[in-house]
N, C-alpha and C positions, 0 to 999 in steps of 0.2 A: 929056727930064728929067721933064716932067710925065705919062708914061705909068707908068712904074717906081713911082711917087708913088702913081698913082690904080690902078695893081694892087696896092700893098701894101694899100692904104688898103681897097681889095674884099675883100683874103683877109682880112685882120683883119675887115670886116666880115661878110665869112661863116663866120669861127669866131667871131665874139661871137654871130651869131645862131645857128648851129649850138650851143653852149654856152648860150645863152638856151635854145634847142629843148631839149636834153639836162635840165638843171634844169629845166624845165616838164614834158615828161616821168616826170622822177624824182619831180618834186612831185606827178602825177597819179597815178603808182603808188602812190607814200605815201597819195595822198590816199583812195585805192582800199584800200589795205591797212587805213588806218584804217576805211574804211566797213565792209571786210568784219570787221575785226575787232570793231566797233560790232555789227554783225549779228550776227557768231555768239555774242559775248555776250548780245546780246539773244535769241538761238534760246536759250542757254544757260540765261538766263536763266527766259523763257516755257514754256520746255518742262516743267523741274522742277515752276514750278507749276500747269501746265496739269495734269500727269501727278496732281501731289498733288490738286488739284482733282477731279481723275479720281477716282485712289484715296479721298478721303472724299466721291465722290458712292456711291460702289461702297458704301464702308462704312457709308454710311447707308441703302441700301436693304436691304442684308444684317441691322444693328441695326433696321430696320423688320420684314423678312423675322420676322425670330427674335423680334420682339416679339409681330406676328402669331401664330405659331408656341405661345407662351408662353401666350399668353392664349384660343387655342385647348385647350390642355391644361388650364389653370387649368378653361376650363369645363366641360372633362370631368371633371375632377377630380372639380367642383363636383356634375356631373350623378352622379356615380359616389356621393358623400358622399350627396346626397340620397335615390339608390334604397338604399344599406346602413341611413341612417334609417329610411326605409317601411321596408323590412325588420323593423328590429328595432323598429317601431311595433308592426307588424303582431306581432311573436313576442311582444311584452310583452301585444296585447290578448289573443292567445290563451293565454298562460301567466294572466291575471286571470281570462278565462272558466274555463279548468280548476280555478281556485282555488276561484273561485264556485259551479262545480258541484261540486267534491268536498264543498266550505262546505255547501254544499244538502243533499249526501246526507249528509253526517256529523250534518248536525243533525235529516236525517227518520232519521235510525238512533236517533239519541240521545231524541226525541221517541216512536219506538215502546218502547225500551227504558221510558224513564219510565211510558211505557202499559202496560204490561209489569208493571214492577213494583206500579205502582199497583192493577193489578186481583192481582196477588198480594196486596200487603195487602190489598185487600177480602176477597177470599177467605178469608186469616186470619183477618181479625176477623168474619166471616161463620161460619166455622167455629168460633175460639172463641165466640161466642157461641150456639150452638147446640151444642156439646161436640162436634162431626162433628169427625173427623181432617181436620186438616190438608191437601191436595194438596202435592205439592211444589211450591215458587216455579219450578223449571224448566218448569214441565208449563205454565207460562203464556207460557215465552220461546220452546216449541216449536210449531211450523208443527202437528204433529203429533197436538196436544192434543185434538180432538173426536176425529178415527180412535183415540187411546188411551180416551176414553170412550166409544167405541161398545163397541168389545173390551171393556171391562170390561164394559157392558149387556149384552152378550152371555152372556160368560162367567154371571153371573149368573143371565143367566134360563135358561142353559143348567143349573148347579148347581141352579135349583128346580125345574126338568122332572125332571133327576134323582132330586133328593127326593120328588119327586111318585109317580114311576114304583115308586122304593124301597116308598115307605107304601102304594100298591097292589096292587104284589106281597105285602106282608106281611100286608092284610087280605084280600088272596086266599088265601092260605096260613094264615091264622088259620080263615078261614070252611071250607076244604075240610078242615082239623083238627077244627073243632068239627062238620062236617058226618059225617066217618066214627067219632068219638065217638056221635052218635046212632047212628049202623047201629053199633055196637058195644054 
């Protein structure tokens, strides 16, 4: 009687622990299940902001890149702004010089002119007062004026060599008249 007893009592004992096993078991796979699912939340998690971390290191060196980049061209800008300045320093001083020199000769034109005129009026009241004709005031504004009074000296003494030469041929020909009057 007490063998049937102490084999029921075994196999119930080894499906309690067989079912103890089985729930321990299931507990460890649950337990597994939750860790992985801990983990791959947390990969889930780390990764997104590993990646963004990533993407705004990336983004900040790219906005550093381009700031670089920015302030590269600002200085050529800058360098480009400064040589069109000299430029047009330089075109402003040479348009003052050409100013200056036309300024110059316009006022040595205007100072000969006044010179000019002035010894014309002398010359007028030089003339009237002495009753001499006139010269004309051009014959004072022309480069010309002593070569026109040489030609006139000229002419001149050339018209009194003429007269000269006239009144000796006529007192040659008076004398060789009055000379064949005597033989006559």
């Amino acid at each position: 009687m007490l063998k049937p007893f102490y084999a029921i009592s075994e196999k119930r004992a080894a499906a309690t622990a067989a079912a103890t096993a089985t729930t321990a078991a299931a507990a460890a796979t649950a337990a597994t299940a939750a860790a992985q699912s801990i983990a791959a939340a947390a990969d889930e998690r780390a990764t997104p902001d590993a990646a963004a971390a990533a993407i705004a290191d990336l983004q900040q060196q790219q906005h550093h890149h381009q700031q670089q980049q920015h302030q590269h061209q600002q200085h050529q800008h800058q360098q480009q702004q400064q040589q069109q300045q000299q430029q047009q320093q330089q075109q402003q001083q040479q348009q003052q010089q050409q100013q200056q020199q036309s300024a110059a000769a316009a006022a040595a034109a205007a100072r000969a002119r006044a010179a000019a005129a002035a010894a014309a009026a002398a010359a007028a009241q030089t003339a009237a007062a002495s009753n001499l004709p006139r010269p004309p005031a051009s014959a004072f504004f022309s480069p010309l004026l002593k070569l026109q009074q040489q030609q006139q000296q000229q002419q001149q003494q050339q018209q009194q060599q003429q007269q000269q030469h006239r009144q000796q041929d006529q007192q040659q020909q008076q004398q060789q008249q009055q000379q064949q009057q005597k033989f006559c």
